[in-house]
C-alpha positions as CSV (number, residue, x, y, z in Angstrom):
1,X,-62.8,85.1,8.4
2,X,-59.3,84.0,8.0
3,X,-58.8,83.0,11.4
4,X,-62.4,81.7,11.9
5,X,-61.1,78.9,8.9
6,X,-58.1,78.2,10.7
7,X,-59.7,77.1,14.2
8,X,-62.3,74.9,12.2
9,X,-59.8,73.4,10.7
10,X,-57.5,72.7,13.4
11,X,-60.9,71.4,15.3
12,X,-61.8,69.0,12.2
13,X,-57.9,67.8,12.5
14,X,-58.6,66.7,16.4
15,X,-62.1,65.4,16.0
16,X,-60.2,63.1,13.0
17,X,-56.9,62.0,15.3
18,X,-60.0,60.6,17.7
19,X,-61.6,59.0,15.1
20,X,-59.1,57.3,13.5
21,X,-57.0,55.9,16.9
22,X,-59.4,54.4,18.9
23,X,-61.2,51.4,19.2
24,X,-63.8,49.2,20.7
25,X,-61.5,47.4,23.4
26,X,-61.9,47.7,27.0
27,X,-59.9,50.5,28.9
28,X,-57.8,50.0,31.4
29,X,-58.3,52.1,34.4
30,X,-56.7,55.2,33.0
31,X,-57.2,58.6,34.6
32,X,-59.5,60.7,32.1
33,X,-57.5,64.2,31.1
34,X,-58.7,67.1,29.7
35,X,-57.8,68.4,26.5
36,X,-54.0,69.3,26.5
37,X,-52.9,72.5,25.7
38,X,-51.1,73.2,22.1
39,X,-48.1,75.1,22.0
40,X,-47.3,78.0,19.8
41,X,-44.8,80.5,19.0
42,X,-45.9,82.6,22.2
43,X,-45.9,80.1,24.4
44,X,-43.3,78.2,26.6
45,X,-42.4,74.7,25.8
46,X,-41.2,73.7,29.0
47,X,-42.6,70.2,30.1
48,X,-42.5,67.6,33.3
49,X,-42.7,63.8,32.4
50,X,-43.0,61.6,35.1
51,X,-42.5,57.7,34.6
52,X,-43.7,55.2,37.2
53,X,-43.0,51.2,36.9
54,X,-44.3,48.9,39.1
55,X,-42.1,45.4,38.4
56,X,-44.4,43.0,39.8
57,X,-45.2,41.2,43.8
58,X,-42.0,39.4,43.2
59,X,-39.9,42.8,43.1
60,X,-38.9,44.8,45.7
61,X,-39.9,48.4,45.0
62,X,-35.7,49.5,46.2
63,X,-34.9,47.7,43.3
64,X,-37.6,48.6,40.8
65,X,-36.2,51.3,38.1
66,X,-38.7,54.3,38.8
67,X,-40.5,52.4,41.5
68,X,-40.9,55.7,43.0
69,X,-41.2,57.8,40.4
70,X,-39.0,59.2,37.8
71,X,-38.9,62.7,36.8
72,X,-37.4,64.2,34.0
73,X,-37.6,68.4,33.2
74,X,-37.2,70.7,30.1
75,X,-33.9,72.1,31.3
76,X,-32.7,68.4,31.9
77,X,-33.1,67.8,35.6
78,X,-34.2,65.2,36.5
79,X,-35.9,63.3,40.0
80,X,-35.7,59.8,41.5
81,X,-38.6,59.6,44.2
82,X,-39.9,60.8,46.5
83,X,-39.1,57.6,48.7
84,X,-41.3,56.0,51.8
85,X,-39.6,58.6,54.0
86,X,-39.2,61.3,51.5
87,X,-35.7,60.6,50.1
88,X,-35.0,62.3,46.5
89,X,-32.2,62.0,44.6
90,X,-31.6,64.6,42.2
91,X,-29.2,65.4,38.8
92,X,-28.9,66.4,35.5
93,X,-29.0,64.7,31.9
94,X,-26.5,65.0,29.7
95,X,-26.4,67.4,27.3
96,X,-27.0,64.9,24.6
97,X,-29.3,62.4,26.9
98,X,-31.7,65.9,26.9
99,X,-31.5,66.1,23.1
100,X,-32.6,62.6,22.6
101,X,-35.6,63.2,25.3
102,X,-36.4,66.2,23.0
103,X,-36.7,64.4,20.1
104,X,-39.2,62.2,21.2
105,X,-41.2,64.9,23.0
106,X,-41.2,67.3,19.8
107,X,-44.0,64.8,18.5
108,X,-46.3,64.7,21.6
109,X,-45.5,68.7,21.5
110,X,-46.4,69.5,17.9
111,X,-50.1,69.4,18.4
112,X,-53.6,68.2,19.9
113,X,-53.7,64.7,21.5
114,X,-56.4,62.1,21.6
115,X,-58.6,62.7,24.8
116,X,-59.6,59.3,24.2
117,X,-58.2,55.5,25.1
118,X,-56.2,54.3,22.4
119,X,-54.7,50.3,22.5
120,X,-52.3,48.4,21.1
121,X,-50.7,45.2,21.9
122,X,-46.5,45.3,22.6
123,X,-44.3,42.6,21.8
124,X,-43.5,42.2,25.4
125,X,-43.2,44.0,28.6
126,X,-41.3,43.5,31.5
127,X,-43.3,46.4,33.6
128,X,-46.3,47.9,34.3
129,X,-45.4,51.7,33.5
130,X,-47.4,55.0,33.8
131,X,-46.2,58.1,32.1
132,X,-47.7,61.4,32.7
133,X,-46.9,65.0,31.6
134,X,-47.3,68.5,32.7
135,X,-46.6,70.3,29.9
136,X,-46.7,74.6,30.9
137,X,-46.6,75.7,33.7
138,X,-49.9,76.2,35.1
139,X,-51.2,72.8,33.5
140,X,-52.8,69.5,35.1
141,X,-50.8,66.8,35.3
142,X,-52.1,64.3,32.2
143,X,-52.0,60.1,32.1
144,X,-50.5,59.8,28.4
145,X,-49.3,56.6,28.3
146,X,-50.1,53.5,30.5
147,X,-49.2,50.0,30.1
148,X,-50.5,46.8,32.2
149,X,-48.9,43.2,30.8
150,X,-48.4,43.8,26.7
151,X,-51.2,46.2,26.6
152,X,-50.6,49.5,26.2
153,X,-53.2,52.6,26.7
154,X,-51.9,55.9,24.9
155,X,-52.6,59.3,24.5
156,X,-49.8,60.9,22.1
157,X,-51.0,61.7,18.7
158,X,-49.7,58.2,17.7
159,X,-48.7,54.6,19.0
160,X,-45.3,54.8,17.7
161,X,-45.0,58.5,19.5
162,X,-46.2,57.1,22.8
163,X,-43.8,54.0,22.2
164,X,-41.0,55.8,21.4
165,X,-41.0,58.1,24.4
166,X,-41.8,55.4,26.8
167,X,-37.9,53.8,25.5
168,X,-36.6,56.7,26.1
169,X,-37.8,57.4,29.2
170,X,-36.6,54.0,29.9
171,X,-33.3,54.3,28.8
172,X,-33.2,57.5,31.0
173,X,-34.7,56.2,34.3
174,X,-31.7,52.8,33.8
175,X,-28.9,55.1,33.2
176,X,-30.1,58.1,36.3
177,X,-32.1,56.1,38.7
178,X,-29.7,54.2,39.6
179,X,-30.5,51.3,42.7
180,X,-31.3,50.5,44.9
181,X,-33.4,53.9,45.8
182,X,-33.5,54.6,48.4
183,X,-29.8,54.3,49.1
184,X,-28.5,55.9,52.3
185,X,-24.8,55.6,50.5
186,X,-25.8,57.0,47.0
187,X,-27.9,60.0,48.7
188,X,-24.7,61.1,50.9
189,X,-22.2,60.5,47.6
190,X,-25.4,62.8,45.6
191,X,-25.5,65.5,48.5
192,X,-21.7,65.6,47.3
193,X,-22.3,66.2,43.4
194,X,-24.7,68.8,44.0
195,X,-22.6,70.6,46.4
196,X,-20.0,70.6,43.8
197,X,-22.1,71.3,41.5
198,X,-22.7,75.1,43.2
199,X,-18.9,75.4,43.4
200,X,-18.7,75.5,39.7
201,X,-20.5,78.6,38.4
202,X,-18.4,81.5,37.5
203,X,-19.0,84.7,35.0
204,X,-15.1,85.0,34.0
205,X,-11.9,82.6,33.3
206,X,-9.9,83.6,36.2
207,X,-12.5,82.7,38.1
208,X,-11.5,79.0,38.3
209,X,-9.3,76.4,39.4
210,X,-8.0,73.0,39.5
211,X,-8.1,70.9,42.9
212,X,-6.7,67.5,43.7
213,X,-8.3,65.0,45.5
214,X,-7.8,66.5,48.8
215,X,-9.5,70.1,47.7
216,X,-5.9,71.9,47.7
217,X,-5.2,74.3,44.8
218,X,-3.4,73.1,42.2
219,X,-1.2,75.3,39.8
220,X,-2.2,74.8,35.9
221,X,1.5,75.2,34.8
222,X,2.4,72.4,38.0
223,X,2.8,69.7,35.7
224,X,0.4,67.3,38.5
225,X,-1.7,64.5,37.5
226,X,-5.1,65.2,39.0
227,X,-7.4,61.9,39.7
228,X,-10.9,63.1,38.4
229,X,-12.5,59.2,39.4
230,X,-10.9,57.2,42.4
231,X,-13.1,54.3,41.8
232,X,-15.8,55.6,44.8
233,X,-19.3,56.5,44.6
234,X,-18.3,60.1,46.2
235,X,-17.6,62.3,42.8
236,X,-14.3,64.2,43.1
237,X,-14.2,68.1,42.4
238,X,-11.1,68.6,39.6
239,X,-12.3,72.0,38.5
240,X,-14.3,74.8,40.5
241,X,-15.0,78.6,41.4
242,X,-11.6,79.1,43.4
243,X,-13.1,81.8,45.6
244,X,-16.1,79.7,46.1
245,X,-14.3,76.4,46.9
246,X,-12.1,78.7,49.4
247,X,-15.0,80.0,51.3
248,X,-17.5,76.5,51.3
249,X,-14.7,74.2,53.0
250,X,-16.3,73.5,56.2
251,X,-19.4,72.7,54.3
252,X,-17.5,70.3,51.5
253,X,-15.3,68.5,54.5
254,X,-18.9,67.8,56.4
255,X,-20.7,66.1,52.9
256,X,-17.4,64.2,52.5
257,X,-17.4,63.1,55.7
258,X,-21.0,62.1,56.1
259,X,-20.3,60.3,53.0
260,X,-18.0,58.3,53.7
261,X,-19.5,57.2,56.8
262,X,-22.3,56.6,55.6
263,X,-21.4,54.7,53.1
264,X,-18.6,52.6,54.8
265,X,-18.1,49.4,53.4
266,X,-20.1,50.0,50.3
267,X,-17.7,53.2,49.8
268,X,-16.3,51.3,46.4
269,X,-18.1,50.7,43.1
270,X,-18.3,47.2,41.7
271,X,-18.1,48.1,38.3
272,X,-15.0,50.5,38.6
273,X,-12.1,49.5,36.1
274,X,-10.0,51.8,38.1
275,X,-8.9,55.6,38.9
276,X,-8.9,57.9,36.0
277,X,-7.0,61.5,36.1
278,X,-5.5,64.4,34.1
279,X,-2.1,65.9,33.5
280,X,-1.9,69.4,34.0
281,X,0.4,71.0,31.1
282,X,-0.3,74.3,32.0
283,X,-3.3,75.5,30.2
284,X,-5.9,77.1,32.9
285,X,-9.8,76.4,33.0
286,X,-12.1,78.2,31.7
287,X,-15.6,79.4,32.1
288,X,-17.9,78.1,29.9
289,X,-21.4,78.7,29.6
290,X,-21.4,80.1,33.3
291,X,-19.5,76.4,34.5
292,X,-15.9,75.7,35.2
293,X,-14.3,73.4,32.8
294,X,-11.1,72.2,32.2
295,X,-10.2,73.4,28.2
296,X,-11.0,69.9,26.8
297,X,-14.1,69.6,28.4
């Protein structure tokens, strides 16, 4: 009987949300979703959210931030594309870029959404955006959020939820997708950082090392200054799995040299403000959390 109380009421809760957010106006075409799964103890809370923005005829879609699509995971990778001919670029948030993102998905997480069209007018917009989520794996991808001019069409359990994570997904999508995309250059330079990337899982301390900037071992207690930013778009390995980094170099010397050819003139960042480095005083990496780091990372 308990239970039996519990479902009506969390049915009586729905049918209300519906009732109380939507409205008479006329829907924009909106794909219609079916009723979203709601996430308990038992279940996991991993999610997709996908943003796409389309920044009007006088924009080209290279330059548009998430013209092709903007994908963002639980576990903080993230997506930019696919492109006309297939190009993605991949990556991961920050640690504390993820933590925002969660914070404005906890509220389109904690419970039942409309299944209807809710509006409301926005002070301005500069795009036409789509957002949708697959939230579980398993689940259909759902339309939550949709805006054409200053109208927005939501979803979440609230206009101020589905504003909220539309920001942030905005903020995201400037800082990660970055243009133009497709980008021959910033797809070589990204082949780079996830190769890298591979080089830096260990399981123990002395499983790491330092490397200058041409991939040489470099002894902690050396005293060198090692450039971790040489003002290029090609990211520099400073810290890796020794043994790893020992046994990939014909691979790393073939992504840097793609790279740089690829890139050529446009090997240099406009917004540099210089190289950047560290001074080694003798104080090895360390593995932490299954990654490389240098002690005051």
């Amino acid at each position: 009987m308990r239970n039996a109380i519990a479902i009506l009421a969390a049915l009586c809760a729905g049918s209300a949300l519906v009732g109380c957010n939507s409205n008479n106006s006329s829907p924009v075409n909106v794909p219609i979703v079916g009723p979203n799964p709601v996430v308990g103890p038992h279940q996991s809370l991993n999610w997709t959210l996908t943003l796409k923005s389309d920044c009007g005829e006088s924009a080209n879609t290279d330059n548009c931030v998430g013209g092709y699509g903007f994908t963002v995971n639980s576990d903080g990778t993230f997506q930019a594309g696919p492109g006309p001919n297939g190009q993605i670029r991949k990556g991961n948030l920050s640690p504390d870029d993820l933590n925002n993102l969660n914070t404005s998905m906890s509220a389109v997480l904690a419970g039942p959404r409309s299944q209807v069209d809710n509006h409301q007018t926005l002070d301005e917009s500069s795009t036409n955006d789509t957002v949708t989520v697959v939230q579980t794996e398993g689940s259909d991808e759902q339309t939550i959020i949709h805006t054409d001019g200053t109208d927005m069409v939501y979803r979440t359990q609230s206009f101020d939820t589905a504003k909220t994570l539309l920001s942030s997904l905005h903020d995201l999508a400037t800082k990660y997708y970055a243009l133009p995309f497709p980008d021959a250059c910033g797809d070589s330079a990204n082949a780079v950082a996830t190769l890298f990337s591979s080089l830096q899982t260990c399981t123990q301390d002395s499983d790491c090392g330092y490397f200058d900037s041409s991939m040489q071992p470099a002894d902690a207690s050396s005293n060198a200054s090692l450039t971790t930013d040489d003002s290029t778009k090609i990211p520099l390995l400073v810290v890796g799995n020794s043994k790893a980094v020992n046994a990939s170099m014909t691979k790393i010397n073939e992504a840097l040299d793609v790279a740089r050819t690829t890139c050529g003139n446009d090997l240099y960042r406009g917004d540099s403000t210089g190289t950047t480095s560290i001074q080694l005083t003798g104080a090895a990496p360390v593995c932490r959390q299954g990654v490389c780091k240098a002690p005051n990372q």
